[in-house]
Steps between C-alpha positions, in 0.01 A plus 500: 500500500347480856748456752312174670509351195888569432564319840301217456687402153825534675436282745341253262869492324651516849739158534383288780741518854829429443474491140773606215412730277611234261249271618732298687693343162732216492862579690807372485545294795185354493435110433258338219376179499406396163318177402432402164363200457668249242848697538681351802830805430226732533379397785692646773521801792726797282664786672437838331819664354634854416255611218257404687463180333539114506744233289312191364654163434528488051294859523722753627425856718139612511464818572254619842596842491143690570316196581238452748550226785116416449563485109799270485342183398319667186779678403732188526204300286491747243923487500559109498226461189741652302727194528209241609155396361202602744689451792347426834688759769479552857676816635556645881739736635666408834634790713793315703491720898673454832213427765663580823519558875138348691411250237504162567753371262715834387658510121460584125189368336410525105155604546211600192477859394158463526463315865351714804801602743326326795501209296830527456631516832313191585715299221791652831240336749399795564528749829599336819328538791834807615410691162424849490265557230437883534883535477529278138713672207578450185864584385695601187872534520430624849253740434148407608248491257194429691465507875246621788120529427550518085656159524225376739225625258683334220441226677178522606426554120631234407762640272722258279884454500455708114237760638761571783781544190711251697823441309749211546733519781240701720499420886156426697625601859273351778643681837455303835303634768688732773489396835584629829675283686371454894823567585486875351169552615659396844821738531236818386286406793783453710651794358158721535517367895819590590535833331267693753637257779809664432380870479347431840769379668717810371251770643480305828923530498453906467294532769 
């Protein structure tokens, strides 16, 4: 098979950036908020358990193991008709992070898998006027996950909270701006003045 044509199928199959190779499935940690209408038990925000999978009010553990974020809602259809007629289901999975440092009001937010990350940092307030955007991470049990120019064309692609493979308990780290103080700047002046001063008056001593 031609070569070209070998790399051009790969990348076809090629996740997008940031991607699982799972296709960024259902974790445990993660949040679901189910409606369905007519069943007020049903309707509620469920945390995702060991399995991964969630307990039901009078249904019991469904099992999530495999499933797609984007594919929730069908699959949860499909599961609740075995115990209700035609039943009318609306599905989303939240991703609950910690939106922190230059943001206007700093904390843990339950956001959609499948909301933009710009969007949401603006449910934060988004970036004070002191943030440093260039500097932005994204952080794992203290290991970055996405920082410096990748995480700034994530951005500017417009790449979701699922695209990203965000998990639950991830940190969105906005750094503040560094600043040199006038006072610094003005003991290295002074500093860069006196220096030679001082060499001069030493040579005019050994004379």
């Amino acid at each position: 098979m031609n070569r070209s044509l070998v790399l051009l199928a790969l990348l076809a199959a090629a996740p997008l950036a940031g991607q699982s190779p799972n296709g960024n499935v259902v974790q445990v940690g993660d949040r679901l908020l189910l409606q369905v209408a007519g069943e007020q038990q049903l309707s509620d925000t469920f945390t995702v358990g060991e399995g991964p999978s969630i307990t039901l009010p009078d249904i019991g553990a469904v099992a999530l193991a495999g499933i797609r974020r984007a594919d929730v809602e069908l699959y949860l259809r499909q599961q609740l008709a075995k115990y209700l007629k035609h039943p009318d289901v609306r599905a989303r999975v939240l991703i609950r992070l910690s939106i922190l440092g230059e943001v206007e009001h700093p904390g843990f937010y339950a956001v959609p898998a499948d909301l933009v990350l710009a969007d949401a940092m603006m449910r934060a307030g988004g970036p004070t006027r002191e943030a440093a955007m260039p500097k932005m991470r994204i952080e794992r049990d203290r290991r970055v996950l996405w920082d410096g120019s990748r995480l700034q064309r994530a951005l500017g692609e417009n790449l979701t909270i699922d695209q990203l493979d965000l998990h639950g308990g991830d940190r969105v780290v906005v750094p503040v701006i560094e600043h040199h103080s006038t006072e610094g700047i003005l003991r290295i002046v002074t500093l860069l003045v006196t220096i030679p001063a001082a060499i001069y008056g030493i040579k005019q001593l050994s004379h």
